[in-house]
TORVEXTOR-382928 format. One line per field, with one value per residue (C-alpha): x negated, y, z negated; residue in three letters; residue number from 1. Coordinates in steps of 0.1 Angstrom, whole numbers, plus 2048, in hexadecimal, padded with zeros to 3 digits. Each point is the difference from the previous one (the first is absolute). Layout:
// TORVEXTOR-382928
east <- c(X_...)
north <- c(Y_...)
up <- c(Z_...)
resn <- c(ALA_...)
resi <- c(NUM_...)
This chain:
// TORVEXTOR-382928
east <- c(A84_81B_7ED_802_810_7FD_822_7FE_80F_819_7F4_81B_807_7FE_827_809_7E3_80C_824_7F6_7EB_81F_814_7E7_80C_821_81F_808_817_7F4_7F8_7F5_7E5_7F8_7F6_7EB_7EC_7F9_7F3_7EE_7EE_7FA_817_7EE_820_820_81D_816_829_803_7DB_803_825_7EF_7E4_814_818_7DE_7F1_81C_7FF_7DC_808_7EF_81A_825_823_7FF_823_819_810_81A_7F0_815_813_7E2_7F0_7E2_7E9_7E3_7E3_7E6_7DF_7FE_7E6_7F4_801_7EB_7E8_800_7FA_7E3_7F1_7FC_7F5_7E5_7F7_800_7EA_7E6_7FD_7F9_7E9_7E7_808_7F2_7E7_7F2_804_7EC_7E2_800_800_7EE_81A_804_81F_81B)
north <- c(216_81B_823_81B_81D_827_80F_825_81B_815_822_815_81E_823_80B_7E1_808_825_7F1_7E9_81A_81B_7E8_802_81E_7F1_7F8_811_801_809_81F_7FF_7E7_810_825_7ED_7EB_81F_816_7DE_7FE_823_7FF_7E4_7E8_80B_7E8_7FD_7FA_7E1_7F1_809_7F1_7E0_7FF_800_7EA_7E5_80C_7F7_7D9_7FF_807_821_817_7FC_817_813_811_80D_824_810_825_815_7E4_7E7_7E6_805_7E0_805_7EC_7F0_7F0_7DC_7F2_7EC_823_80D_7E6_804_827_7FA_7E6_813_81F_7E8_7F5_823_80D_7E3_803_826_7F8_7EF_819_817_7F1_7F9_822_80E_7E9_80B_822_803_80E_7F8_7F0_816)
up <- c(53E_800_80E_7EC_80D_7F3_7FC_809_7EA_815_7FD_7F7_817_7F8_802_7EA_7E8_7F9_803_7DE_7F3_804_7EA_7E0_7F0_804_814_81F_819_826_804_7E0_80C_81F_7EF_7E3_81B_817_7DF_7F2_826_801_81C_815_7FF_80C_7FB_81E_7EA_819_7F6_7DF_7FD_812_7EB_7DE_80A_807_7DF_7F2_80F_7F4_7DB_7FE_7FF_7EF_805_7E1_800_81A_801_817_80B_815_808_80E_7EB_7F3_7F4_7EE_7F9_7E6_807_7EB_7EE_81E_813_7E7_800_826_803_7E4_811_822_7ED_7F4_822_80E_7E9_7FD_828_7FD_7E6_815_818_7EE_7F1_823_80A_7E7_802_825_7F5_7DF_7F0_7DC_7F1_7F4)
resn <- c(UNK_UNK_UNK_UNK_UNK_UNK_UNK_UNK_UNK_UNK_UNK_UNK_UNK_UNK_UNK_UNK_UNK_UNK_UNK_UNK_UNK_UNK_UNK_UNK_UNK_UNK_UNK_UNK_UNK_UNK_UNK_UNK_UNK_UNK_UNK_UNK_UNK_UNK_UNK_UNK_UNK_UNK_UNK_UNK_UNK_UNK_UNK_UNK_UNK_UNK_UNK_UNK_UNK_UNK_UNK_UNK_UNK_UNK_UNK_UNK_UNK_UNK_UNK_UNK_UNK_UNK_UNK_UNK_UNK_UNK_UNK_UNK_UNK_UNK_UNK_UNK_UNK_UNK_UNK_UNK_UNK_UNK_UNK_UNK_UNK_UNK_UNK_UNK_UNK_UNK_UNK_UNK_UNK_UNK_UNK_UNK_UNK_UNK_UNK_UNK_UNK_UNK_UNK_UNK_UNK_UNK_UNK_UNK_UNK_UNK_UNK_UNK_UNK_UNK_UNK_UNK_UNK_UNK)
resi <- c(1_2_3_4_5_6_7_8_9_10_11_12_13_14_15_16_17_18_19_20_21_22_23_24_25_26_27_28_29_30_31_32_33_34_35_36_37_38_39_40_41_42_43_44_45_46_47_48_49_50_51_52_53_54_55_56_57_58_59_60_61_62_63_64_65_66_67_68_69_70_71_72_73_74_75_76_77_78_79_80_81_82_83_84_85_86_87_88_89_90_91_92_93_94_95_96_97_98_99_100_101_102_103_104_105_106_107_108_109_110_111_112_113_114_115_116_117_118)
């Protein structure tokens, strides 16, 4: 008898999560990404240009994120990027989790209290 054995769902952290969900209204390049996820996290998540360059770049090898067009600013080259379907699926599916775990959260907490539901 082969045992069974529970593969666990990588979480997905909070930098790369506003990283995919900067990308839903569209393709962005860096610093693009970095304003959208501070205003999305009312300012929780501050992207660090290394991290963030790190972070794409492995987003990217996963299949969540693509190169969506290259421009020369001021001289530098500027990439910017799209979220795929699979990144899509991805951000949704953590959004999911996130919200049914607050759910019982709150649920809980207002049992405990005797509040009623919203």
């Amino acid at each position: 008898m082969v045992p069974i054995v529970a593969r666990r769902q990588q979480v997905m952290t909070e930098p790369t999560y506003f990283t995919l969900a900067a990308l839903l209204d569209g393709p962005s390049h860096g610093y693009g990404i970095i304003k959208r996820a501070g205003e999305q996290s009312g300012g929780r998540v501050r992207l660090a240009v290394g991290t963030l360059y790190g972070a794409l770049d492995r987003l990217a090898s996963d299949g969540l994120i693509v190169v969506d067009r290259e421009e020369v600013v001021d001289g530098r080259p500027r990439r910017y990027f799209r979220i795929t379907q699979d990144g899509t699926r991805a951000v949704t599916q953590e959004a999911e989790r996130m919200q049914q775990a607050a759910q019982i959260v709150i649920a809980r907490g207002m049992r405990r209290t005797g509040a009623a539901p919203a």
